[in-house]
C-alpha positions in Angstrom: 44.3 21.3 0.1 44.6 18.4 3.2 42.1 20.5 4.9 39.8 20.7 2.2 40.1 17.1 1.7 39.6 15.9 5.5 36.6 18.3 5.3 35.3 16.0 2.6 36.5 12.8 4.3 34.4 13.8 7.3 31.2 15.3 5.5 31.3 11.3 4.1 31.4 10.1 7.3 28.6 11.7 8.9 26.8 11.3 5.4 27.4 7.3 6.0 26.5 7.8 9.9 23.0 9.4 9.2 22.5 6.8 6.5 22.9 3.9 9.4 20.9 5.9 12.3 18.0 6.1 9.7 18.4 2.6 8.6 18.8 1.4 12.4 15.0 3.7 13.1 13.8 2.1 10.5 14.6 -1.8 11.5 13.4 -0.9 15.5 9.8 0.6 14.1 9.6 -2.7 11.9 10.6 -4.9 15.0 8.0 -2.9 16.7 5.4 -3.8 14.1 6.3 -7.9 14.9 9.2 -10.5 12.7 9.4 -10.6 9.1 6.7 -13.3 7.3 7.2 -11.9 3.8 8.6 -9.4 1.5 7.5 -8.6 -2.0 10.9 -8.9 -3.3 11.7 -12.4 -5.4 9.5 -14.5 -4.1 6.7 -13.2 -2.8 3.9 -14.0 -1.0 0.6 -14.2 -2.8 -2.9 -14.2 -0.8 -6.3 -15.4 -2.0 -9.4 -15.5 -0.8 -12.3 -17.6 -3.1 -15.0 -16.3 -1.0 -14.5 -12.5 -1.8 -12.7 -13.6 -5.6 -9.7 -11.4 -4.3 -5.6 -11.7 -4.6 -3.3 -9.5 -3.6 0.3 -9.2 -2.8 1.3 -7.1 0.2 4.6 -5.4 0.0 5.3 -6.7 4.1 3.9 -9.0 6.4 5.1 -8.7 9.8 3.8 -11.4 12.6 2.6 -9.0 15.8 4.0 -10.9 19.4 0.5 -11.8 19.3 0.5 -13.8 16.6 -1.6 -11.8 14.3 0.0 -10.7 10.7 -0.2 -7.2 9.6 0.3 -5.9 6.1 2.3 -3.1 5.1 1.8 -0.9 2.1 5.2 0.3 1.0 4.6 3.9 -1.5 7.5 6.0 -3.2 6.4 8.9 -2.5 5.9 11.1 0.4 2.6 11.0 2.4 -0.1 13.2 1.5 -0.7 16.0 3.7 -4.7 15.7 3.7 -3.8 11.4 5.0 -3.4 8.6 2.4 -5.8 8.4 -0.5 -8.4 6.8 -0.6 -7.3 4.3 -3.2 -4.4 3.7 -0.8 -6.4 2.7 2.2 -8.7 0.3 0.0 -5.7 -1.3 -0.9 -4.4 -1.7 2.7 -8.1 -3.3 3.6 -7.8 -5.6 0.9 -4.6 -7.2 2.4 -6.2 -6.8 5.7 -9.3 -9.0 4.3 -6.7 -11.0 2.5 -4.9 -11.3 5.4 -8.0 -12.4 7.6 -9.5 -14.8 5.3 -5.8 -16.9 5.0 -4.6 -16.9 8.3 -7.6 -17.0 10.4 -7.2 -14.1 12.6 -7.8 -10.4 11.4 -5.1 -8.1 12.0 -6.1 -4.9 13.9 -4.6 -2.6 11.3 -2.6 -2.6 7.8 0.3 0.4 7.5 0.6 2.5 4.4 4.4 3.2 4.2 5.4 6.4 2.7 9.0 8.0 2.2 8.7 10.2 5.0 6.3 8.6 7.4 4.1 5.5 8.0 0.2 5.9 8.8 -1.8 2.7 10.3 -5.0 1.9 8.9 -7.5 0.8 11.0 -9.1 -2.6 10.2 -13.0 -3.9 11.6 -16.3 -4.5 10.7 -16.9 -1.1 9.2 -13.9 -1.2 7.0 -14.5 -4.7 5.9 -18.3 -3.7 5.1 -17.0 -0.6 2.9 -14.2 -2.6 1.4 -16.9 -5.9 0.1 -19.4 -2.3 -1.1 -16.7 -1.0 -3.1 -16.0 -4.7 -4.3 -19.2 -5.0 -5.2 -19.9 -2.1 -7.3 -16.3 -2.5 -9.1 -18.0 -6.1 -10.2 -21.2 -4.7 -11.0 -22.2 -4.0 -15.1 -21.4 -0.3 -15.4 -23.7 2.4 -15.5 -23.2 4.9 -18.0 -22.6 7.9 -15.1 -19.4 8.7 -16.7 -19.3 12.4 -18.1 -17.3 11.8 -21.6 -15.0 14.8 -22.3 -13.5 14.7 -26.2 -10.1 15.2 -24.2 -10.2 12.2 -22.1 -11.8 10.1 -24.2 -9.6 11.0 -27.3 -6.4 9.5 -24.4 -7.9 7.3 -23.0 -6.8 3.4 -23.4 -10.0 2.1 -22.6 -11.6 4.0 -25.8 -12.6 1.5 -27.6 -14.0 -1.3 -25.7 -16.0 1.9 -23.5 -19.4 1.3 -23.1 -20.5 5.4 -22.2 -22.6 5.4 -25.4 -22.3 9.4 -25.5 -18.7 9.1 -26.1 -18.0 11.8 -28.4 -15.7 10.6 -31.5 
């Protein structure tokens, strides 16, 4: 029975031990990453840019020793094994426009935080020009390339202000 119970007392302890080395990794990779500007948690800090009609709200800024800020992406989930998605990196270069277009200086990455590990996302000319394309064609009057399916449609929340005139009823 005491042994039992010290066993238990001592499978705590290393339980609470692991819990601090993991929270201690996890403050040294942030330092690494530059000092805390703001967290989404309260009051947050919300970018805007008039010139690309963008706002956003990273999870993290972090200051570099360089003085440029970095935005970081934080996901519940673990990382995919194929790299982020896609819709995950466009958010990440919003922020890094976002970023840019408040503070002056363009940060050389944004970081898409997942449960189990953190990926950078590089950020430059060529992800800005594919960022203001996909901005562009989100703004632009839709189409009609969408393939209605009675399934999707039928679930769909959007149903009835959809302009894919071969919705099916």
């Amino acid at each position: 029975m005491i042994a039992e119970f010290a066993a238990a007392i001592l499978l705590a302890g290393l339980a609470v031990v692991a819990a601090g080395a993991a929270q201690l990794a996890r403050r040294r990779r942030d330092r690494r990453l530059g000092s805390l500007v703001a967290i989404d948690a309260g009051r947050p800090e919300t970018l805007r840019s008039e010139r690309y009609r963008l706002v956003g709200r990273p999870d993290i800024l972090r200051r570099a020793a360089d003085g440029t800020v970095v935005p970081i992406e934080l996901k519940h989930r673990p990382a995919p094994a194929r790299g982020p998605f896609p819709s995950h990196v466009v958010q990440v270069w919003a922020y890094c426009l976002l970023v840019e277009e408040t503070t002056g200086r363009a940060p050389p990455f944004g970081v898409v935080r997942y449960t189990d590990r953190e990926v950078r996302v590089p950020w430059g000319a060529g992800a800005r020009a594919e960022l203001l394309a996909i901005a562009r064609a989100v703004r632009s009057r839709y189409d009609g390339r969408a393939t209605p399916s009675p399934g999707r449609c039928r679930r769909c929340a959007w149903a009835a202000r959809c302009d894919v005139r071969a919705r099916t009823a």
